[in-house]
N, C-alpha and C positions, 0 to 999 in steps of 0.2 A: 504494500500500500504506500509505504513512503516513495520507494521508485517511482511510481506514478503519482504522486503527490509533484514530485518533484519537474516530474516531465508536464503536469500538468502548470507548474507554474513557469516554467522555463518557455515552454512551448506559447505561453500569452506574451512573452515577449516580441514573437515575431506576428503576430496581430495586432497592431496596431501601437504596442509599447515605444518607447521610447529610446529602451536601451538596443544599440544595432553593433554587430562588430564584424570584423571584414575576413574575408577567408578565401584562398586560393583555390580552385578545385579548378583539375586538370582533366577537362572533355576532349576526346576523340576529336580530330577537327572537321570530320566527316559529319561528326552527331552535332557539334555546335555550329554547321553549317544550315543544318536544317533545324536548330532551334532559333537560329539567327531567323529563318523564312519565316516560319512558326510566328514568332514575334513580330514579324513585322507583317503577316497579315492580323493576326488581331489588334495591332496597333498596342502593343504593349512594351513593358522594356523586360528582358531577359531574366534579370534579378527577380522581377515580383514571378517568374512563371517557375525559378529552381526553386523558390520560397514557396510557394503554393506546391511543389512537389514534396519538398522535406518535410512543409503540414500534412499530406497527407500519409507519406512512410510514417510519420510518429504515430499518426494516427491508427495504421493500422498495426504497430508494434504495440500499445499501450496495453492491450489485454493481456499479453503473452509478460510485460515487464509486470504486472499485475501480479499473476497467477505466481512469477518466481520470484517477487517479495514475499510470497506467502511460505512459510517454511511447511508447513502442515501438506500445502500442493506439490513442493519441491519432493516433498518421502513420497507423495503419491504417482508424482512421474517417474522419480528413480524409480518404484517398485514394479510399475507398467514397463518399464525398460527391461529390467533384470528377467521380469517374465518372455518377454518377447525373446531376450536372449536365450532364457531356456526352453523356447521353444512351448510354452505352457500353451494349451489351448483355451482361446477363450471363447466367449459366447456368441454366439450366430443372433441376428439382428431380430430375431423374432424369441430368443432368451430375456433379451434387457427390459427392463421397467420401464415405463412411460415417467 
């Protein structure tokens, strides 16, 4: 929960906050060629459209950062791991509870 505590407050910084900070990322020049087009037919600037990408990858990491603050879920995936590794069988889709 703090993880995603954290990423939730982190993540309001690039909506609309105040604090911005600068960072190099190094695109293919073939893929920053067609985000240059990209950009310029929506009439946008390049920045606000890796911004509106990196909101939504957090977005959809935020459950999974969720689930492995939770130490209680972490014994429950390791346990579902170890079983797969031993090969244990589990239940066919028409076993499990609703």
């Amino acid at each position: 929960m703090l993880l995603a505590r954290m990423i939730d407050e982190l993540s309001g910084l690039t909506k609309g906050g105040d604090s911005v900070a600068t960072a190099t990322v190094r695109i293919p020049e073939e893929k920053r060629d067609i985000l240059k087009v990209i950009a310029s037919l929506e009439k946008r600037e390049m920045k606000d459209i890796i911004t509106e990408l990196i909101d939504e990858y957090i977005a959809r990491h935020k459950e999974t950062l969720d689930l492995l603050s939770r130490p209680e879920w972490v014994e429950i995936i390791e346990r579902g791991k170890a079983e797969v590794a031993e090969r244990v069988k589990g239940k066919s889709l028409y076993e499990l509870e609703d």
